[in-house]
Every structure is written in structure tokens, then in C-alpha cells.
C-alpha positions in Angstrom: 19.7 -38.1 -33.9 19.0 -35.2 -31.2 15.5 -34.6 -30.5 14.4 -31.2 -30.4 14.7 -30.5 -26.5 18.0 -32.3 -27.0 19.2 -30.1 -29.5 17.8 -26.9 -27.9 20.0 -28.0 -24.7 22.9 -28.3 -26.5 22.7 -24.8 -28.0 22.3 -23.6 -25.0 25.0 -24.8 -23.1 27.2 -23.5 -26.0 25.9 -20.2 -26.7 24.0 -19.3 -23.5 24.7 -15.7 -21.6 26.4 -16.0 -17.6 24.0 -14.5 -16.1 24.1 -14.3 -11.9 20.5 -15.8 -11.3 21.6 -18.7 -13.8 23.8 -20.3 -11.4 21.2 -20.1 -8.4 18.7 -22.6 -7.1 17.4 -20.1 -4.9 14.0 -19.6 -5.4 14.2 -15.7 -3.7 16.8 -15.0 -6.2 15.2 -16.7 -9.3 11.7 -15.2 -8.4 13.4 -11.4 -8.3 14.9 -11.8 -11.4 11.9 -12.8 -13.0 9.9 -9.8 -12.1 12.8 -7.5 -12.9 13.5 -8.8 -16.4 9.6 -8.4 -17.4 9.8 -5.8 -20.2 12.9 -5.0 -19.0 16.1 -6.0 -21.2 19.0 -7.7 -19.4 21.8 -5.7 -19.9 19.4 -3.0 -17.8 18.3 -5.2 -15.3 21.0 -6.7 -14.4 22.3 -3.7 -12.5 18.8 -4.0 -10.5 19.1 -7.3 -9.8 22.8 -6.8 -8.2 22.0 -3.9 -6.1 18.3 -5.9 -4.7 20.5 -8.7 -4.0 22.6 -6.5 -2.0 20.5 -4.6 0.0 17.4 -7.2 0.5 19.6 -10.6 0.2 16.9 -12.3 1.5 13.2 -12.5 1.6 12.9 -11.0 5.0 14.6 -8.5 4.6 12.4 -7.3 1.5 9.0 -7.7 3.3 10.5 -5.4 6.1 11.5 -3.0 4.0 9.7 0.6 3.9 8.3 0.7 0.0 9.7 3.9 -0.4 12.7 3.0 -0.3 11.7 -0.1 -2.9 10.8 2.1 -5.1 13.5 4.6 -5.2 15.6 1.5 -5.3 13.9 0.6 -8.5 13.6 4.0 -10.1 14.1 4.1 -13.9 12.6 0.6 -14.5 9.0 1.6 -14.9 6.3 -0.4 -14.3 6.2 -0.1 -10.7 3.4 -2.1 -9.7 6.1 -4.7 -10.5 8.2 -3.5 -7.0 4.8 -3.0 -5.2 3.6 -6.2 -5.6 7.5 -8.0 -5.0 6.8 -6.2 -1.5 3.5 -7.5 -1.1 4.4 -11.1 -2.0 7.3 -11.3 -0.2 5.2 -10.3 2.9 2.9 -13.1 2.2 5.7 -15.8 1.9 6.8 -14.3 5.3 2.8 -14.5 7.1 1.8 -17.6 5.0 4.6 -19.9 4.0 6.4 -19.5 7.3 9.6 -17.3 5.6 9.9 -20.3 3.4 9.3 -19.9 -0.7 6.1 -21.7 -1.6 7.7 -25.2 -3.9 4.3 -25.8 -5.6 3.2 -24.1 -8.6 -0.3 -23.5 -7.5 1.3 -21.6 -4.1 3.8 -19.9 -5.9 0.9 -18.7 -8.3 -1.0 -17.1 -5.3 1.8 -14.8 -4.8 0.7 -11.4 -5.8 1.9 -9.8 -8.9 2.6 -13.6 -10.1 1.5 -15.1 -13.3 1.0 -18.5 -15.4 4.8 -17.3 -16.8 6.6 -16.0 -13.5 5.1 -19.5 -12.0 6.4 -21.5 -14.3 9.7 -20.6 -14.7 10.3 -20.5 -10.7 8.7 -23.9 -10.4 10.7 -25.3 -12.9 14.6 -23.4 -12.8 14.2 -23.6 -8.6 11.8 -26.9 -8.0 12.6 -28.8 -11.4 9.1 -28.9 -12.3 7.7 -29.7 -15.0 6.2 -26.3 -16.3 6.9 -24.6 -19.7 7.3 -21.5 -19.5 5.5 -19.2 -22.1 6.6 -15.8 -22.3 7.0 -13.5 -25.8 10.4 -15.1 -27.1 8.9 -18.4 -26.3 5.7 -17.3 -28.2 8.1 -16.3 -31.3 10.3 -19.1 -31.7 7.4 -21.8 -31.0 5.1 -20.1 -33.4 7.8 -19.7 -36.3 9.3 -23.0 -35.9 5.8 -24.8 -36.1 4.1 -22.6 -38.1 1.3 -21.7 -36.1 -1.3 -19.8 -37.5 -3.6 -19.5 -34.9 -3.0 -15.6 -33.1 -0.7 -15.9 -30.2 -2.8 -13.2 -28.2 -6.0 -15.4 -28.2 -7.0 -18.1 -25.5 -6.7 -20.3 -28.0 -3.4 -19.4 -29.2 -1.9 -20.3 -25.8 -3.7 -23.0 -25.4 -2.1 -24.3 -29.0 1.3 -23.1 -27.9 1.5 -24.4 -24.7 0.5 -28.1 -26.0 3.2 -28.2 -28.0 5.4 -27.1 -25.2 4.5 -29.9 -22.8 5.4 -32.5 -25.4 8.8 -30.9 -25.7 9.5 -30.1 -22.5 12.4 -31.9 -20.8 10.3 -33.7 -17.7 13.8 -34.1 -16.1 15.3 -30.9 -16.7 12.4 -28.5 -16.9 14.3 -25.5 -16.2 17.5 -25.7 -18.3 14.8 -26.4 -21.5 12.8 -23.4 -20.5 16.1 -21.3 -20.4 17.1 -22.5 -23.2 14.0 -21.4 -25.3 13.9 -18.3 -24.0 17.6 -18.0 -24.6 17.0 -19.0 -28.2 14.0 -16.0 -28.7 16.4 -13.3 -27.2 19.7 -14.1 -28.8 18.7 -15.8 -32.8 14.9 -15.7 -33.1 14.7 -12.2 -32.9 11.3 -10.1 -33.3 13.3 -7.8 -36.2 16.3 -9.7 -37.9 16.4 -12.5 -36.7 19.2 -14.5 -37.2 18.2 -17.4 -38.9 21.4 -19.3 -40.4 22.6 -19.2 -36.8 19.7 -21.2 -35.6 19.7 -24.7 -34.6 16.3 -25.5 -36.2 16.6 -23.6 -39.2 15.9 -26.9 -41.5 12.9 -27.4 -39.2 11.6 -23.8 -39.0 8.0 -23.5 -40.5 8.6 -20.0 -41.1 12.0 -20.1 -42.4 11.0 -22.7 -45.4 8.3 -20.6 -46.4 9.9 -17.2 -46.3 7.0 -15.7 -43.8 9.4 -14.9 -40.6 7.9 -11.8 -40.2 4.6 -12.6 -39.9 4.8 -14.8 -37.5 4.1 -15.2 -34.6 0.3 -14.1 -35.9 -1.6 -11.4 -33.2 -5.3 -10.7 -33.3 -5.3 -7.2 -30.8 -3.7 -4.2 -31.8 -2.6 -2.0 -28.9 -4.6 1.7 -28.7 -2.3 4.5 -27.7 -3.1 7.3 -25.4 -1.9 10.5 -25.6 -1.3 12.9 -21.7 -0.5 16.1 -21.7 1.4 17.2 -18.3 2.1 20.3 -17.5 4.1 20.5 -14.0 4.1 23.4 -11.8 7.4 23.5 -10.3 7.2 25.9 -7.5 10.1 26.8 -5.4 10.9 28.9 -2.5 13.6 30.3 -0.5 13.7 30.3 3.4 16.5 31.3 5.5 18.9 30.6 3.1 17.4 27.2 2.2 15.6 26.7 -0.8 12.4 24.5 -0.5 10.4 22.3 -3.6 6.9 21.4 -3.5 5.9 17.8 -4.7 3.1 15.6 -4.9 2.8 11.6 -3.8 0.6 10.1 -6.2 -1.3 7.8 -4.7 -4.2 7.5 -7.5 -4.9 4.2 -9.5 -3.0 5.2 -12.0 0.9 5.2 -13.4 3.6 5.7 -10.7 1.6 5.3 -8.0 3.0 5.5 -4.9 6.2 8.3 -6.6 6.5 11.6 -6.4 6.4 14.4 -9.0 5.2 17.6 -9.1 2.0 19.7 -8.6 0.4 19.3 -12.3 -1.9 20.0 -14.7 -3.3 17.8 -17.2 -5.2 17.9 -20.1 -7.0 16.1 -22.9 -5.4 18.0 -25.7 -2.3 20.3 -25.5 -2.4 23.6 -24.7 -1.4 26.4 -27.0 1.5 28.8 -25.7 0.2 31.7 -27.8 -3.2 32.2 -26.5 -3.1 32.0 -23.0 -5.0 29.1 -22.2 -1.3 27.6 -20.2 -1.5 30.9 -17.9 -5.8 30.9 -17.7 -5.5 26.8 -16.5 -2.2 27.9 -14.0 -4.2 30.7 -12.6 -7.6 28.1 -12.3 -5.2 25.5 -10.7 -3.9 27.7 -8.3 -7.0 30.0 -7.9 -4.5 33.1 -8.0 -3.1 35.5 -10.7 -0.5 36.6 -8.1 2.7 34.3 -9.8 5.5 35.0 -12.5 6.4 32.2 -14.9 10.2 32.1 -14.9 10.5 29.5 -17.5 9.1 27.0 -19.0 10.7 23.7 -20.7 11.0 22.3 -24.0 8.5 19.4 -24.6 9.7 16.2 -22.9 8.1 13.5 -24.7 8.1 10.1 -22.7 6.7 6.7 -24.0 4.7 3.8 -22.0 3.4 0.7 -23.1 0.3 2.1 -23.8 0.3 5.7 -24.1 2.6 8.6 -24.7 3.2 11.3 -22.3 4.1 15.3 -23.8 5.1 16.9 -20.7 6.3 20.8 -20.1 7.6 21.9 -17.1 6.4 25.7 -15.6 9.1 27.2 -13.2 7.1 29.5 -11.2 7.8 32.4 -8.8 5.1 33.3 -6.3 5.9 36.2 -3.9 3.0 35.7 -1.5 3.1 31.6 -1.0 1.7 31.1 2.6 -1.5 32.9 1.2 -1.8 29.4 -1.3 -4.3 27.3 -0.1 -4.0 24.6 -2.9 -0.1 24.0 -1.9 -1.8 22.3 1.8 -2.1 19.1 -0.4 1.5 18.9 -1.4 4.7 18.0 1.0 7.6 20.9 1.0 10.8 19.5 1.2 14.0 20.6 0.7 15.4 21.0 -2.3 18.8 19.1 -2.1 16.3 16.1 -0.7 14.1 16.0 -3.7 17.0 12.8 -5.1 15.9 10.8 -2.1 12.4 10.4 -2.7 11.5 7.7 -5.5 10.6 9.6 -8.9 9.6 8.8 -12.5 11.9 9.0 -14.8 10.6 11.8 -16.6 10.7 13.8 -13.8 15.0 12.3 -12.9 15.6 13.1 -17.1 14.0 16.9 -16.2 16.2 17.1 -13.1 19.5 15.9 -14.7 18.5 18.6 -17.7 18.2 21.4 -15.1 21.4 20.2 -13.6 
């Protein structure tokens, strides 16, 4: 009789997905896919991954690399401290580790932007060590199969999970087991509808026998939402027959740092269109009644992890610009350049509405 990493194997090999950093020992190309595919599904970042791979095909080639042009490279993914610290670290392998990837866990975990998960699966697909790794479909399936009660966002909870993971684990295949249970959580042990009669360990699931799939796996912390209101000032103007765009870097501790977007407003609570208060905080902003609003956008409503974004975009026309003080702190570009500089995608989804 199979045991259960045995089993899980088996599964895999049967059912798994071809995926390109699957049939890689490379620890460069194992490592980038890793940091792409956090809260990012595959089907999306598979696309990244391809086009990295392409231009940065090796780890010197990334830490040379202006982080501009990383981030424009990974616009639309989100997240982008994710691509700020893959630059970061891979300058560190290049000034500490010789150019070389770090082979240990406990080097690999020093690399910025790298966690206990990211660790452990590079250490055990690249180096064969033996590491589980722990991430949310490992959570799920672990906690349904075995019943844990115990809330997977706790200490303890992890601490539960990952001891049953190390008595599982395949010490002489690390990787492939990790895959494989990982594999498992995307493809049959689904958060919503799961499908259980397709499972390998559906006479051994916990959860399964007692009709309680849904509540498992069991979280303590429920996640506050914040609501933004944005209100852009898109200001434009026309110079010897070329027409010229204001942005702003944002370079702020905050979301996106380190993209552009436009000159904006925002608030704590949204702004009424029928009292004035969007043209008394435009003329505040800009310390000058002397504008026209050409238009102004339907709501574009954009959703983060934790918060929500209502965003409205002001087309402006200002006759006497060079007497605007406040547009010193933004670049002027030209408008036809405005795709070459690395955006948020609210901002692309605005563009490609205009267009």
C-alpha cells in the first residue's frame, strides 16, 4: 500500500500541469518563478516568466538592469515590491555569493524579498533539500485532510502544519513532494468547489468524512479593508505641434512605489460632484482658479489586497501653465512616451479607455 507522499507523487506525475520552470534545476529560474506566481495565478504569470527569462536570462543580467525598466517589464502584476526586491536580491547574490545562487536554506533566506515559503521551495525543487514548503494550497489541503482545527493564520497553526509536513515529506525527493502538494491545492483541493471525488485522499480526508470542507482550513484574523479616493489631474499641453503630459514618480512608502501616475488628489471620503468641493480641492491643489475642466471620468474602481481604490480622472485645460508653480514637482514628457514609463494598472486600464 502507497504511503501518503507515495500516493501524492503518483498523482502528480499523472495529472501535474507542464509548466517551463518544472523542468529546470536552475535555481535563477526556479527563484523567479516563485516570486512571480505569489498571488499571482499561473496562466498570468506564465507570460511574465517567459518574457524575464528572455530579456534577464541570467542573474547578471537582472542586477544590472535599470529598475525602471523591471518595472515596466512587470506592469500589470501588482505588488511591485515583489520586482523591487528580485532586483535587490539578485544584486546581492552578485556582491555576496560571487554571481553564484546561495545552495543553503539559511543563505537563500537572507535574500531580500525572501521568505520561510520562497526558501523552501528553491532549497528543495533546485538543492533537493529537505524543506516543506508551506504556502495557501498547502495550508488547505493539509488542514482538510487532517482535520486541523487549530487557525492556520496563528504561530501556532504553522507550527501544527508544518510538523505534519516534515513527517511526510519525501527526504529524497523534497521538491517533486512539495510540487506535488501544491499541485494538489490548485488543481482538486480548491478554496470554492473543490473537487473532492477527484482526490487521491478523499477516504482519508478529515473534512471530507465529516461534511465541513468549507470551513476548513480554520483562520483567526479577518482582513480590514480601506477605502482611497483618487482623483487625478490629467494636465496636458500643446507645444510646437507636440503635445506634452505631466506625471508624477511616486516614490512614497506606499503602493506603486517607484511608478508613475498622475498629479492627484486624495481624500478620505469622496467628493461630491454637485457641490463644488471637486473644483474648491483642484483650485487648493493647484493654488489657481485659472483652469477649465474638460472632462472628467466615470468612476474606475480598482481592488488591492487590502483596500479598494475609487478613482476619477480630471482632464484639465490651463491657458497660462508656465505661471504653475506646483507642476515644478512633476516631470513633462511627451505624450506618445507616457507607454514607456512603468504605470499601475489603473492608470494602463484609463489609458486603453481613452484610446
Amino acid at each position: 500500500m502507497l504511503n501518503f507522499s507515495e500516493k501524492l507523487v503518483v498523482w502528480y506525475y499523472e495529472n501535474k500541469r507542464i509548466l517551463p520552470w518544472r523542468s529546470t534545476d536552475n535555481p535563477y529560474f526556479i527563484w523567479l518563478s516563485e516570486v512571480l506566481l505569489q498571488q499571482t495565478r499561473v496562466e498570468q504569470g506564465l507570460e511574465y516568466y517567459n518574457n524575464f527569462i528572455c530579456r534577464f536570462p541570467e542573474i547578471k543580467s537582472l542586477a544590472e538592469a535599470n529598475e525602471e525598466e523591471i518595472l515596466k517589464l512587470w506592469q500589470g502584476l501588482g505588488y511591485y515590491s515583489r520586482a523591487r526586491n528580485l532586483h535587490f536580491a539578485s544584486k546581492q547574490i552578485i556582491n555576496n555569493y560571487n554571481g553564484r545562487f546561495p545552495d543553503k536554506y539559511e543563505d537563500i533566506l537572507k535574500l531580500k524579498g525572501v521568505g520561510p515559503y520562497s526558501a523552501a521551495a528553491i532549497a528543495s525543487i533546485a538543492f533537493n533539500l529537505p524543506y516543506p514548503v508551506i504556502d495557501g494550497n498547502v495550508l488547505r489541503v493539509i488542514s482538510r485532510i487532517f482535520g486541523i482545527q487549530t487557525p492556520v493564520d496563528s504561530t501556532l497553526g504553522k507550527k501544527e502544519i508544518n510538523a505534519v509536513l516534515f513527517n511526510l515529506i519525501d527526504k529524497k525527493n523534497p521538491g517533486t513532494f512539495n510540487q506535488a502538494l501544491m499541485e494538489l491545492g490548485a488543481l482538486v483541493c480548491k478554496p470554492q468547489n473543490p473537487l473532492c471525488e477527484d482526490c487521491v485522499f478523499i477516504s482519508e480526508c478529515y473534512a471530507y468524512k465529516m461534511k465541513s470542507i468549507a470551513q476548513f482550513p480554520v483562520k483567526s484574523k479577518i482582513i480590514k479593508q480601506r477605502n482611497r479616493f483618487f482623483y487625478y489631474l490629467v494636465i496636458t499641453t500643446s507645444e510646437r505641434n507636440e503635445n506634452y503630459i505631466y506625471i508624477n514618480k511616486r516614490i512614497h512608502q506606499d503602493i506603486w512605489k517607484n511608478l508613475y501616475d498622475f498629479l492627484l488628489i486624495e481624500t478620505g471620503d469622496e467628493l461630491s460632484f454637485t457641490d463644488n468641493s471637486i473644483l474648491k480641492a483642484i483650485v487648493n491643489f493647484l493654488n489657481t482658479d485659472n483652469f477649465t475642466i474638460k472632462s472628467i471620468s466615470s468612476q474606475h474602481k480598482h481592488k488591492l489586497s487590502h483596500q479598494t481604490i475609487y478613482a476619477y480622472f480630471i482632464e484639465l485645460q490651463i491657458d497660462s501653465i508656465k505661471e504653475l508653480k506646483v507642476l515644478e514637482n512633476y516631470y513633462k514628457i511627451n505624450a506618445e512616451d507616457l507607454s514607456n514609463y512603468p504605470i499601475p494598472k489603473l492608470i494602463d486600464n484609463y489609458i486603453d479607455f481613452r484610446q
